[in-house]
ROSE-4610 file (N, C-alpha, C; in Angstrom, 1 decimal, always signed):
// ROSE-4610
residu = [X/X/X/X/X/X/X/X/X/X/X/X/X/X/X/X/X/X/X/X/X/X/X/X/X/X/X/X/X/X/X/X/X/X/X/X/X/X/X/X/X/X/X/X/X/X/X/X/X/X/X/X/X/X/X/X/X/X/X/X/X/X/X/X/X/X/X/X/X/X/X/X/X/X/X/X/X/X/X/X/X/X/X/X/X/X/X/X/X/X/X/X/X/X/X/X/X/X/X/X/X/X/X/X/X/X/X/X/X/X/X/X/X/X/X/X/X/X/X/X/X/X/X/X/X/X/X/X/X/X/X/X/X/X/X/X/X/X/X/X/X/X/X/X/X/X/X/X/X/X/X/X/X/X/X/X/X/X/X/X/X/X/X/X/X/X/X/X/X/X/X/X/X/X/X/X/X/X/X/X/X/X/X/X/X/X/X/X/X/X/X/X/X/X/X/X/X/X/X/X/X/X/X/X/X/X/X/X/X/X/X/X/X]
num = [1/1/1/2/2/2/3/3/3/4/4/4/5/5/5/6/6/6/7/7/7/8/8/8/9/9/9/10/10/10/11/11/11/12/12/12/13/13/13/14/14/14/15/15/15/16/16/16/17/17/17/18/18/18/19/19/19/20/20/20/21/21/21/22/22/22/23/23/23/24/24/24/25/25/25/26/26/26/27/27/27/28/28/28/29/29/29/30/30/30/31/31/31/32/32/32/33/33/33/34/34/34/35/35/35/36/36/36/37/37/37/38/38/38/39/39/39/40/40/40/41/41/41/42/42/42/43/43/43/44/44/44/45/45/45/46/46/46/47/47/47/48/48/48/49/49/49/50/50/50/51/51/51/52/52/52/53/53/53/54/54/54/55/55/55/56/56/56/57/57/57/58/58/58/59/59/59/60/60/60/61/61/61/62/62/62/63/63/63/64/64/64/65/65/65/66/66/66/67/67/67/68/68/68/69/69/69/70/70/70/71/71/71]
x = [+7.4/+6.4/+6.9/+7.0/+7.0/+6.1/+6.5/+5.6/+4.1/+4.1/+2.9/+2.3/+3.3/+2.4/+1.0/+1.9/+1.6/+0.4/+0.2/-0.6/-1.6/-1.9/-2.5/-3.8/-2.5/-3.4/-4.2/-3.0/-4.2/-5.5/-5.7/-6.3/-7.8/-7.3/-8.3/-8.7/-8.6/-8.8/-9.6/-9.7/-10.3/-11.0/-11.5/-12.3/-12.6/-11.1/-10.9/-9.7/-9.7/-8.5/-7.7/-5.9/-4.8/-4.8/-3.4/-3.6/-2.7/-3.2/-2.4/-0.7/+0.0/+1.6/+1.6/+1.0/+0.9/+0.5/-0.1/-0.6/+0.0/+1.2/+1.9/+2.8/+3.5/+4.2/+3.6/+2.8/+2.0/+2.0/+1.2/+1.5/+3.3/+4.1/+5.1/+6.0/+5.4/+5.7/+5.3/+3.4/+3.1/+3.7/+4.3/+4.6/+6.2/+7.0/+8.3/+8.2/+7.3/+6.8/+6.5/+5.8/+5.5/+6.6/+7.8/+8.6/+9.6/+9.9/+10.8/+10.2/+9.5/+8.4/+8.3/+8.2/+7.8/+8.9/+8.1/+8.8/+8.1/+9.3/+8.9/+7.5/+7.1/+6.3/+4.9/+5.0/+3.9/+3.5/+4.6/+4.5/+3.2/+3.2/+2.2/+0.8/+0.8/-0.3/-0.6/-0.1/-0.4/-1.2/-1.0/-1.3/-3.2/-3.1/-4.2/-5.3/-4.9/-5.4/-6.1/-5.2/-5.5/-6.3/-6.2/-7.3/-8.5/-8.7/-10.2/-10.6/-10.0/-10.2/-10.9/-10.5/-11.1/-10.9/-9.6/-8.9/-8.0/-8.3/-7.0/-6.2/-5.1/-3.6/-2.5/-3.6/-2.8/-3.1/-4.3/-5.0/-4.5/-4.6/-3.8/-2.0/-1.7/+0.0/-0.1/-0.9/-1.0/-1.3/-2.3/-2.3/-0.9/-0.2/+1.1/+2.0/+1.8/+3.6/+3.0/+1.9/+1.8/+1.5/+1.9/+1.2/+3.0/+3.4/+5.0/+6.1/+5.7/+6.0/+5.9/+4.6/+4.5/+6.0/+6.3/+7.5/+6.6]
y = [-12.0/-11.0/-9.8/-8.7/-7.2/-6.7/-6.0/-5.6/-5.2/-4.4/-3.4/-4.4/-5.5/-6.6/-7.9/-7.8/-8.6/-7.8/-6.7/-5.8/-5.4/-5.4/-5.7/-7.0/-7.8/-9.6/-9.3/-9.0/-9.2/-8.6/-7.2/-6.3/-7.1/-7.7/-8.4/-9.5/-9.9/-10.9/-10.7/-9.8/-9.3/-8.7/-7.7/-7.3/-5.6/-5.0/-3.8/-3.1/-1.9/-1.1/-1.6/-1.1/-1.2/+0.0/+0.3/+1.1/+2.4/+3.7/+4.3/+4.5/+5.3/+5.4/+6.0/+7.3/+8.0/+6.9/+6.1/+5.2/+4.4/+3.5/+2.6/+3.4/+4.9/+5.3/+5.4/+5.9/+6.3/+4.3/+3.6/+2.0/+2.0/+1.9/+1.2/+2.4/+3.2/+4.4/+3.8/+3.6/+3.0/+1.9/+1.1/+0.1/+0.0/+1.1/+1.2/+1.9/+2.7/+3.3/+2.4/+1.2/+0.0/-0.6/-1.0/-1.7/-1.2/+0.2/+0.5/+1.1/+1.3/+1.3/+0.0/-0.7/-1.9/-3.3/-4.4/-5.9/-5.3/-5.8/-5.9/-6.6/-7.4/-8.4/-7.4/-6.3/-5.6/-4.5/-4.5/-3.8/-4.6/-5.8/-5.7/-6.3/-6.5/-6.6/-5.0/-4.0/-2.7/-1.8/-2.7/-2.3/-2.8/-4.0/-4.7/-3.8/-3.4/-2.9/-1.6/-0.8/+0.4/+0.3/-0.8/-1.0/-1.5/-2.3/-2.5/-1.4/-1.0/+0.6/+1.6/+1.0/+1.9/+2.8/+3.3/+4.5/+5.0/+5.5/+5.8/+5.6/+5.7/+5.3/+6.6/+7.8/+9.1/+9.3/+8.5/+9.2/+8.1/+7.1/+5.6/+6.4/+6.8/+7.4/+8.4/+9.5/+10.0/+9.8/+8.4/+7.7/+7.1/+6.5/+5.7/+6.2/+7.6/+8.2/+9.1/+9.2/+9.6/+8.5/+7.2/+6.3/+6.0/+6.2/+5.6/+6.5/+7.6/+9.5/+9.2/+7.7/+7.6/+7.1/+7.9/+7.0/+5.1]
z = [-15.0/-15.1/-14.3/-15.0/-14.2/-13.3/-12.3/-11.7/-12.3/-13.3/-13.5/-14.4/-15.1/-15.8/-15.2/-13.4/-12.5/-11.5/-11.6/-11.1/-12.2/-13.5/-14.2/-14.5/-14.3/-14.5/-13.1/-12.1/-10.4/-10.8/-11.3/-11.1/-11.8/-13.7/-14.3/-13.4/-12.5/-11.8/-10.8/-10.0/-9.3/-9.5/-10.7/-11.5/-10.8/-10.6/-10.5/-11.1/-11.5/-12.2/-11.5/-12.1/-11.0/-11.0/-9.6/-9.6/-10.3/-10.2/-11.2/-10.9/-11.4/-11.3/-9.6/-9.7/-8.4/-7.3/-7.3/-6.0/-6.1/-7.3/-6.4/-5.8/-6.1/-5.1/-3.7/-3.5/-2.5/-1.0/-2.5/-1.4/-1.1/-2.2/-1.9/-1.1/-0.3/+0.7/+1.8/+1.9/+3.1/+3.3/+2.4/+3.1/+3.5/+3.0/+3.2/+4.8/+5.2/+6.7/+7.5/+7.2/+7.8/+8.1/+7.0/+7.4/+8.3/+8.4/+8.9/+10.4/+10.9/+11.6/+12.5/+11.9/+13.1/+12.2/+12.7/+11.7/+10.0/+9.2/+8.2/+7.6/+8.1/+8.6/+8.8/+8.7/+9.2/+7.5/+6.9/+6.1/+4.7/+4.3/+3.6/+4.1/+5.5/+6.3/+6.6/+6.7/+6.7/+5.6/+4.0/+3.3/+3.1/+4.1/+3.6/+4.5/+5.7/+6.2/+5.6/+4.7/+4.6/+3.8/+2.9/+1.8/+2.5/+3.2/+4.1/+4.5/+5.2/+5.5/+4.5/+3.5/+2.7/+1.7/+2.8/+2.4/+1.6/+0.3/-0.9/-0.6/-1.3/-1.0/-0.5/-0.5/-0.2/+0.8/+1.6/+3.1/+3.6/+3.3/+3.9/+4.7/+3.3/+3.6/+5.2/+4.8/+6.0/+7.5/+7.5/+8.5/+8.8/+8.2/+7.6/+9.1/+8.4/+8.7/+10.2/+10.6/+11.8/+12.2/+12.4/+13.4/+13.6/+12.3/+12.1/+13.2/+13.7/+13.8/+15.3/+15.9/+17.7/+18.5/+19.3/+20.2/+20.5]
């Protein structure tokens, strides 16, 4: 299964859109910040976060990279 085939099925399953082209770059950003940032290990627990949170995937990023930006 491809990615956007497997982000699809999740999405019917869950019973929400996926997401568009622009937002998986946007996730698979935050989570490239996360990984390199802390343990890898943080990167798709980072994502879960952003989504509880609430927060799009573009305002998520911005949190991202200034939390990523602290000594």
């Amino acid at each position: 299964m491809t990615r956007d085939e497997w982000l699809r099925a999740l999405a019917v399953e869950l019973g929400t859109p996926p997401p568009a082209l622009g937002e998986i770059d946007a996730l698979l950003d935050i989570a490239g910040e996360a990984a390199h940032a802390s343990e890898r290990q943080a990167a798709p627990l980072t994502c879960w976060l952003v989504a509880k949170a609430g927060l799009d995937p573009f305002q998520a990023l911005e949190v991202v990279r200034r939390v990523a930006a602290q000594p």
